[in-house]
GUGUNU-148700 format. One record per residue (C-alpha): residue number from 1; x, y, z. Coordinates in nm, 2 decimals, padded with zeros to 4 digits. Example, Ala and Ser with C-alpha at 12.3 -4.5 7.8 and 13.67 -1.06 7.14 Angstrom:
GUGUNU-148700
+-----+--------+--------+--------+
!  nr !     px !     py !     pz !
+-----+--------+--------+--------+
!   1 !  01.23 ! -00.45 !  00.78 !
!   2 !  01.37 ! -00.11 !  00.71 !
+-----+--------+--------+--------+
END
This chain:
GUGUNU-148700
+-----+--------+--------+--------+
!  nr !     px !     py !     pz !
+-----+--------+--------+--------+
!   1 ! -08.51 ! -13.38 !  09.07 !
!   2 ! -08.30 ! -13.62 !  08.93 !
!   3 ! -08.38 ! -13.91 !  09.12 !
!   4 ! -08.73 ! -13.83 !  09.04 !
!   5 ! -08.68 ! -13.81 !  08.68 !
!   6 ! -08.50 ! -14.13 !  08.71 !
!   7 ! -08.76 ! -14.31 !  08.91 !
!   8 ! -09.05 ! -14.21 !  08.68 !
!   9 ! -08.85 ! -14.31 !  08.37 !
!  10 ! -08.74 ! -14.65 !  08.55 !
!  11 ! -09.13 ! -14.68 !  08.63 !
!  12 ! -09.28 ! -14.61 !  08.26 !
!  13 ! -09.00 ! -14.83 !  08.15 !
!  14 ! -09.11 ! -15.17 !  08.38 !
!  15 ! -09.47 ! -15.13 !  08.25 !
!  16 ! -09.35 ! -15.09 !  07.89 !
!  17 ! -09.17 ! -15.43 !  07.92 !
!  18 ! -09.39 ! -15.59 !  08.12 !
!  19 ! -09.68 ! -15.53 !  07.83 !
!  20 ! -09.51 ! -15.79 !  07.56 !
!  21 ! -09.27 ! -16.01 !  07.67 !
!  22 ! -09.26 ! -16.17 !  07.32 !
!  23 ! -09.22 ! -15.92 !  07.15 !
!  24 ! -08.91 ! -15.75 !  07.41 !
!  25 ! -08.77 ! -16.07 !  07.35 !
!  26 ! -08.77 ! -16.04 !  06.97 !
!  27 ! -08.65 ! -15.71 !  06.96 !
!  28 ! -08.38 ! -15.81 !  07.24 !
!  29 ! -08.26 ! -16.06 !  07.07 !
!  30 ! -08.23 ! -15.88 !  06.72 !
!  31 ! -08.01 ! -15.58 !  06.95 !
!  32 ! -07.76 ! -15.88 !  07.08 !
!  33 ! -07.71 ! -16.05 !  06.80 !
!  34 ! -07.63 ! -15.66 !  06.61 !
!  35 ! -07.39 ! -15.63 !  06.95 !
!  36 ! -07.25 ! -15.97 !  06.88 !
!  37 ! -07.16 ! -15.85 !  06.49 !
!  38 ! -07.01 ! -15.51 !  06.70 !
!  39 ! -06.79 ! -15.79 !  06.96 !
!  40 ! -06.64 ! -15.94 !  06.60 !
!  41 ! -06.54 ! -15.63 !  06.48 !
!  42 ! -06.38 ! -15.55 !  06.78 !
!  43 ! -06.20 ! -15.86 !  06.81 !
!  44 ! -06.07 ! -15.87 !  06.42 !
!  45 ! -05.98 ! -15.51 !  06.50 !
!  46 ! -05.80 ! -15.61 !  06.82 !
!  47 ! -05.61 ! -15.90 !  06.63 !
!  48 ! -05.55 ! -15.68 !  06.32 !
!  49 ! -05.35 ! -15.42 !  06.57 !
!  50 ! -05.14 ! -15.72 !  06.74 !
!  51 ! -04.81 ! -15.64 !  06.54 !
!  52 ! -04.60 ! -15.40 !  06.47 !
!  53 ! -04.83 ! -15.13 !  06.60 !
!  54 ! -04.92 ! -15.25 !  06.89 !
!  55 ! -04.54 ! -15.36 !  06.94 !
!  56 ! -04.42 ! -15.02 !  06.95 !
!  57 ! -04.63 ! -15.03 !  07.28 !
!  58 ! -04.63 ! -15.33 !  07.46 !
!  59 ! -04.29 ! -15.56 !  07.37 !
!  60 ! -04.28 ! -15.89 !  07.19 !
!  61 ! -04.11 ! -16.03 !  07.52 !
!  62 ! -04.35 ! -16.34 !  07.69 !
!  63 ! -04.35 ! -16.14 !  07.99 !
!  64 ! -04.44 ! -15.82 !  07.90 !
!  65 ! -04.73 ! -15.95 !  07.70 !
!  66 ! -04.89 ! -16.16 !  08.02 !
!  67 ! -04.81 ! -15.86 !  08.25 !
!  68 ! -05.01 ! -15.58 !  08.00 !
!  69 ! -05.30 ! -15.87 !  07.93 !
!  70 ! -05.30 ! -15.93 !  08.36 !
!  71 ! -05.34 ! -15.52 !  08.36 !
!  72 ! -05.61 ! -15.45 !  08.17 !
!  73 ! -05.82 ! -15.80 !  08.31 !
!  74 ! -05.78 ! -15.64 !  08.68 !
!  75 ! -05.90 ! -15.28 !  08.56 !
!  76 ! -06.15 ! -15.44 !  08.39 !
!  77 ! -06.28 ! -15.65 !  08.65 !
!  78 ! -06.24 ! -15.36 !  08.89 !
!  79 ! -06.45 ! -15.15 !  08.65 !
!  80 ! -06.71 ! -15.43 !  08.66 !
!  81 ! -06.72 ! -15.48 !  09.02 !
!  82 ! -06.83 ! -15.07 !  09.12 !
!  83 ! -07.07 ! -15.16 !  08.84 !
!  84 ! -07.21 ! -15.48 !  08.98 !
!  85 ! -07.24 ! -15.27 !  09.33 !
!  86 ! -07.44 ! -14.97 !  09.19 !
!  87 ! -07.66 ! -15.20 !  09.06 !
!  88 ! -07.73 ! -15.39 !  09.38 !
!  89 ! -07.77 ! -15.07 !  09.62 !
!  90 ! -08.02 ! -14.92 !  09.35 !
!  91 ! -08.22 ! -15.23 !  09.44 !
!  92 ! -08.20 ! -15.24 !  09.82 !
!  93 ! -08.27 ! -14.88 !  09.79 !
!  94 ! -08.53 ! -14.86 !  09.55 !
!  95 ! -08.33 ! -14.65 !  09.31 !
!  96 ! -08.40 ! -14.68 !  08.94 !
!  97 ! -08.30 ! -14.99 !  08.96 !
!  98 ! -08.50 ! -15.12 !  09.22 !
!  99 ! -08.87 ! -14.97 !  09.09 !
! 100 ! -08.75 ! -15.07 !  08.77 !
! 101 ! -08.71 ! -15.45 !  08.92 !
! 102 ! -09.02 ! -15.41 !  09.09 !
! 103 ! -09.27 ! -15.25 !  08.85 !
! 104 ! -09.10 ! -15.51 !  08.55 !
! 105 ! -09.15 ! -15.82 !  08.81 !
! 106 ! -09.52 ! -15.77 !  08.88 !
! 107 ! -09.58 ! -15.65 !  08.57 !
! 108 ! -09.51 ! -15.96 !  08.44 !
! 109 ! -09.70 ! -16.17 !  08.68 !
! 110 ! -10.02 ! -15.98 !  08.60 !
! 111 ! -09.99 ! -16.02 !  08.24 !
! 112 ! -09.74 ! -16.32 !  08.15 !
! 113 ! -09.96 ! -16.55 !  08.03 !
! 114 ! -09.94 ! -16.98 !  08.11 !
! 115 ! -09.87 ! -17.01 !  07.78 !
! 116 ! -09.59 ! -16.76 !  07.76 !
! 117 ! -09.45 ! -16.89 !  08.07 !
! 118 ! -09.41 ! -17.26 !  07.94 !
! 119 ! -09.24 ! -17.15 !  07.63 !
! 120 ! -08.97 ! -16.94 !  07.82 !
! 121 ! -08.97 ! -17.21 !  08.09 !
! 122 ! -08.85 ! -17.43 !  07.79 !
! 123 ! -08.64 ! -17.17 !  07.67 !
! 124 ! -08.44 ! -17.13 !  08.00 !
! 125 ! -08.29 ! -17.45 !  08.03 !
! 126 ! -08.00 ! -17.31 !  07.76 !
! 127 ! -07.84 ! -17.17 !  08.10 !
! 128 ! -07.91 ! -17.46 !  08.31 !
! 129 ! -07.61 ! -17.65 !  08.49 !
! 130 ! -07.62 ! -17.97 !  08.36 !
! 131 ! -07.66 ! -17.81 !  08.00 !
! 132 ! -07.35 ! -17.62 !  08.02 !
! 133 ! -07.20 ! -17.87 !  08.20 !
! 134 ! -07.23 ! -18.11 !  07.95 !
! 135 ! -07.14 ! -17.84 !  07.69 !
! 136 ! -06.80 ! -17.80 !  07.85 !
! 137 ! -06.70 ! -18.12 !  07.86 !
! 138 ! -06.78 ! -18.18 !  07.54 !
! 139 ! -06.64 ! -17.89 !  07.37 !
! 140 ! -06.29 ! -17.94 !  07.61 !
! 141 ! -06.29 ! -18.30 !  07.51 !
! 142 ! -06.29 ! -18.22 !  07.13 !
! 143 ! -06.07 ! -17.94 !  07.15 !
! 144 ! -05.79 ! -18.17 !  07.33 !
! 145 ! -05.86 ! -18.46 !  07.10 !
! 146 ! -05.76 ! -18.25 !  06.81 !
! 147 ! -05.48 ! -18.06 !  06.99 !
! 148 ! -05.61 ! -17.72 !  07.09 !
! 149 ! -05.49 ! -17.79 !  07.41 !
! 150 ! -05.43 ! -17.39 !  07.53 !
! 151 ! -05.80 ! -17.33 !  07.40 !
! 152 ! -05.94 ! -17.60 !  07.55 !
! 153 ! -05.79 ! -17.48 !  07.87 !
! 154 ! -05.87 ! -17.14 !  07.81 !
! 155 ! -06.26 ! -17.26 !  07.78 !
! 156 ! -06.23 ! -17.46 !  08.06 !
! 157 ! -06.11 ! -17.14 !  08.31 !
! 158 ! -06.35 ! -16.92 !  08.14 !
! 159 ! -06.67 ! -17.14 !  08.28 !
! 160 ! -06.54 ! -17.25 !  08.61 !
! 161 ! -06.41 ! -16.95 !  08.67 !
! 162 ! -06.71 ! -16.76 !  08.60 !
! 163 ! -06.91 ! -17.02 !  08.81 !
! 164 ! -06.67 ! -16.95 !  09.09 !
! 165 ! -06.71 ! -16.58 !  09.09 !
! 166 ! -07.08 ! -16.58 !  09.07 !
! 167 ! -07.11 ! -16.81 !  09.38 !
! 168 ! -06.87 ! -16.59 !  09.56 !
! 169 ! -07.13 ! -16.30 !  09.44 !
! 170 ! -07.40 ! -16.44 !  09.53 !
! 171 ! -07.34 ! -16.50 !  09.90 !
! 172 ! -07.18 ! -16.20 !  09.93 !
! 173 ! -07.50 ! -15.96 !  09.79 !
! 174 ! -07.74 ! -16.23 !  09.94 !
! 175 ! -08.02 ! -16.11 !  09.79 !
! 176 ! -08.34 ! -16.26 !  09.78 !
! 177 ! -08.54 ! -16.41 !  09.48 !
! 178 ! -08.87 ! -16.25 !  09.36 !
! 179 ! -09.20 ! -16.43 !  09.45 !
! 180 ! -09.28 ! -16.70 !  09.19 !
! 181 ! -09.58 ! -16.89 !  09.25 !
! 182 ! -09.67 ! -17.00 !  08.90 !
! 183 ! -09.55 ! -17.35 !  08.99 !
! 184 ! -09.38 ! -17.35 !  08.61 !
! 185 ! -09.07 ! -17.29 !  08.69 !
! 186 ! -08.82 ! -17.28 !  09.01 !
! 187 ! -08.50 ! -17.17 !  09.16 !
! 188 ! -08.38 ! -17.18 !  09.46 !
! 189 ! -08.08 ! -16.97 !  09.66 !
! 190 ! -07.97 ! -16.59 !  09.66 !
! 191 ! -08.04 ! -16.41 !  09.32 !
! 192 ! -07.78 ! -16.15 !  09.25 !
! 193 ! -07.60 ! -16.21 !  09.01 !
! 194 ! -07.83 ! -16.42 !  08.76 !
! 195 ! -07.63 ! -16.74 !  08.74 !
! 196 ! -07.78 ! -16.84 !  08.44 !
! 197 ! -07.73 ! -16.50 !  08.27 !
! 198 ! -07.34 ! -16.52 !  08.35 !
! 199 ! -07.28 ! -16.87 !  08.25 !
! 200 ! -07.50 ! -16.81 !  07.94 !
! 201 ! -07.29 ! -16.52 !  07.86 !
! 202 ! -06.93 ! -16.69 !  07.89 !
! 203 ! -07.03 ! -17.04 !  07.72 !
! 204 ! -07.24 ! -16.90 !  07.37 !
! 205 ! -06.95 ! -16.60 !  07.35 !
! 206 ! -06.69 ! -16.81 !  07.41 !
! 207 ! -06.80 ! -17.06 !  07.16 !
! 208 ! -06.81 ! -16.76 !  06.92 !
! 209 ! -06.47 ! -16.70 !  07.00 !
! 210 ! -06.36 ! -17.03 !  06.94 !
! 211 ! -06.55 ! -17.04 !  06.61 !
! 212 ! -06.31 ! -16.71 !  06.48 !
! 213 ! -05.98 ! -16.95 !  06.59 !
! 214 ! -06.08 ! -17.29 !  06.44 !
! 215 ! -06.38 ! -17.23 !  06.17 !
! 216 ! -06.36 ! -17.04 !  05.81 !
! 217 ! -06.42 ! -16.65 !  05.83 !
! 218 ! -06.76 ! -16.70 !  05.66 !
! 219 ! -06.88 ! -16.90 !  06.00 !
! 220 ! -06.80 ! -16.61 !  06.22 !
! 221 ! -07.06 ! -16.34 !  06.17 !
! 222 ! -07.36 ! -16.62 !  06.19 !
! 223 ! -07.15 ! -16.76 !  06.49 !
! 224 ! -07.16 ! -16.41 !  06.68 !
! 225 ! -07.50 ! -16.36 !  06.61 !
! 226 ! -07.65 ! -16.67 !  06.74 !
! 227 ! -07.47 ! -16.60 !  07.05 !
! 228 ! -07.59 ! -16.30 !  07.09 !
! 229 ! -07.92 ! -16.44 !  07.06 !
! 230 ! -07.86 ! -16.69 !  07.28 !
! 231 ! -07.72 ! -16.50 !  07.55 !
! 232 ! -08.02 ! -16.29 !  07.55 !
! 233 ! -08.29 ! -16.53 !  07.55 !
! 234 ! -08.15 ! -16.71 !  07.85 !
! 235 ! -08.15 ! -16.38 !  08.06 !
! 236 ! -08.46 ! -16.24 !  07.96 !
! 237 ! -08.65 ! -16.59 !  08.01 !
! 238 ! -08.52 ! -16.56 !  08.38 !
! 239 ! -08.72 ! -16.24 !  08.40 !
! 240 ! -09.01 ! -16.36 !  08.25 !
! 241 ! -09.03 ! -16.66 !  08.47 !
! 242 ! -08.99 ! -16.42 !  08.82 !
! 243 ! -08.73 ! -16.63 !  08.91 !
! 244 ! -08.48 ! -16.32 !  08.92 !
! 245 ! -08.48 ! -15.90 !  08.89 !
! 246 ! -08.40 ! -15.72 !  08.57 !
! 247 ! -08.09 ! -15.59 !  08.75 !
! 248 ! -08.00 ! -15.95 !  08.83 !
! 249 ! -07.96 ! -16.04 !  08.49 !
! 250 ! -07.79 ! -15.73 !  08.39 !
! 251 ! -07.54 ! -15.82 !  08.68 !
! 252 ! -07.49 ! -16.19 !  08.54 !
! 253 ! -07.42 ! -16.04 !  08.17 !
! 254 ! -07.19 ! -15.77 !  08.34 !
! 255 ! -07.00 ! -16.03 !  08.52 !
! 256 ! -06.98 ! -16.30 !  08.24 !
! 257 ! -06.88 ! -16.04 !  07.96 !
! 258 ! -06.62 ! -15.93 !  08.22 !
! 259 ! -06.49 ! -16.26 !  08.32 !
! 260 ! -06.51 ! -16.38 !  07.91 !
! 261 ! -06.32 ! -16.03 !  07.80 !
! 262 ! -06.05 ! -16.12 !  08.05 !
! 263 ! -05.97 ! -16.47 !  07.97 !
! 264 ! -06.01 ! -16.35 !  07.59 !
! 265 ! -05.74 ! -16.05 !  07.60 !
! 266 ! -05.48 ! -16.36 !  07.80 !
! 267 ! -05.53 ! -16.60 !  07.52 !
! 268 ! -05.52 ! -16.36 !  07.23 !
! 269 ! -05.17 ! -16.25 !  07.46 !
! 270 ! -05.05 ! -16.63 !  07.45 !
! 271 ! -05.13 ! -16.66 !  07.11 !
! 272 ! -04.96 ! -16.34 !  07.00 !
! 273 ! -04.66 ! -16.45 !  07.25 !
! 274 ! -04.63 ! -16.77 !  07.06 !
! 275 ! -04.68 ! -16.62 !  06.71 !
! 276 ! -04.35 ! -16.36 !  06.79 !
! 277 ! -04.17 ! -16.66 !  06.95 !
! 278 ! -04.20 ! -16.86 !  06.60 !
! 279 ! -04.05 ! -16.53 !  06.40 !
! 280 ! -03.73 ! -16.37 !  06.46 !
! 281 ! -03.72 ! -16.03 !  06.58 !
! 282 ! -03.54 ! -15.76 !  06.38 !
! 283 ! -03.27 ! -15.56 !  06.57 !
+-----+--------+--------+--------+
END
């Protein structure tokens, strides 16, 4: 019965989204960029318990602080991954997942309109390679011209990294692409993870990271919510186009948010490592 229930729901669901893609995307982007404004909060809330609370927990001592920060990126990652593999049997077995992928994917390519294709086949090329690519080197090159050498570092692992793990994913889920004949927009190779979703995800949150180290409080909140924006567009376009299934962008946010939380929580460690390093300890 529950499987039923959760079938019939996954169906009603597809065909809801599949109605207004504009509109979804509107509305999708409005909930990420309120999540974004949620991730700040978090983070100043994080930062705000880094001393003497915190300490009474974890030591000020370099090592302890890596070792907890290591901790917490493995459960986190393990978390992720039992995630990631849920999602991928519900679509090989037509779960919820998998007649929501289906129903949502031809859906769309009944009533996704050429016009409505071009403008998210524009749209899409925020999560391209040679996009973020450039973006990386450009932002690293800044950050190590003016001496933010452990961030620019930090951004660089955070993208290749990500890259890395979503190659590794891919192969090893090898599953196929949807059936996109429109001719607007193409992609090649295995679909699960969205690569464009992940890398989307780690490079516009990350730069919303950076932007709470380097810029003036007032440009955090508008820095958040862009990303959030941004992060969403890029998935959802991917949809739109048929050039991956629902569940595959879900996967690449899963895995970017993962692999961005963990690299976050180790540089908020070194920078908390340093800041107790520069003040002596009371004994």
């Amino acid at each position: 019965m529950t499987m039923t229930s959760g079938v019939s729901a996954a169906t009603q669901a597809g065909t809801l989204l599949a109605q207004s893609p504009l509109g979804w995307w509107m509305a999708g982007m409005l909930v990420c960029a309120l999540l974004g404004i949620a991730a700040l909060a978090g983070l100043r809330r994080l930062r705000r318990h880094a001393g003497p609370p915190l300490r009474r927990v974890v030591p000020a001592q370099a090592h302890w602080i890596m070792l907890a920060a290591m901790a917490a990126s493995a459960c986190t990652l393990v978390l992720a991954g039992i995630a990631m593999a849920g999602l991928a049997e519900s679509g090989r077995t037509l779960g919820p997942w998998g007649v929501l992928d289906d129903v949502l994917a031809t859906g769309l390519q009944t009533q996704a309109s050429a016009a409505v294709l071009q403008w998210f086949a524009a749209l899409t090329h925020l999560g391209d390679t040679w996009v973020l690519t450039a973006l990386a080197l450009g932002v690293a090159a800044a950050l190590w011209l003016y001496q933010h050498r452990l961030l620019a570092l930090g951004w660089l692992v955070a993208l290749a990294g990500n890259g890395a793990l979503t190659r590794v994913l891919k192969n090893l889920f090898e599953r196929v692409r949807p059936e996109h004949t429109h001719g607007i927009a193409e992609a090649s190779g295995y679909s699960f993870p969205s690569g464009h979703s992940s890398a989307s995800m780690v490079a516009y949150a990350m730069l919303a990271y950076l932007a709470t180290r380097l810029l003036p409080r007032a440009w955090h909140l508008p820095a958040a919510m862009v990303a959030g924006a941004l992060i969403f567009t890029t998935g959802w376009s991917r949809v739109v186009l048929h050039v991956h299934y629902a569940s595959d962008v879900l996967a690449g946010w899963l895995l970017g948010s993962t692999w961005m939380l963990c690299t976050v929580l180790i540089m908020e460690s070194v920078a908390r490592w340093r800041r107790a390093g520069s003040v002596p300890v009371r004994t």
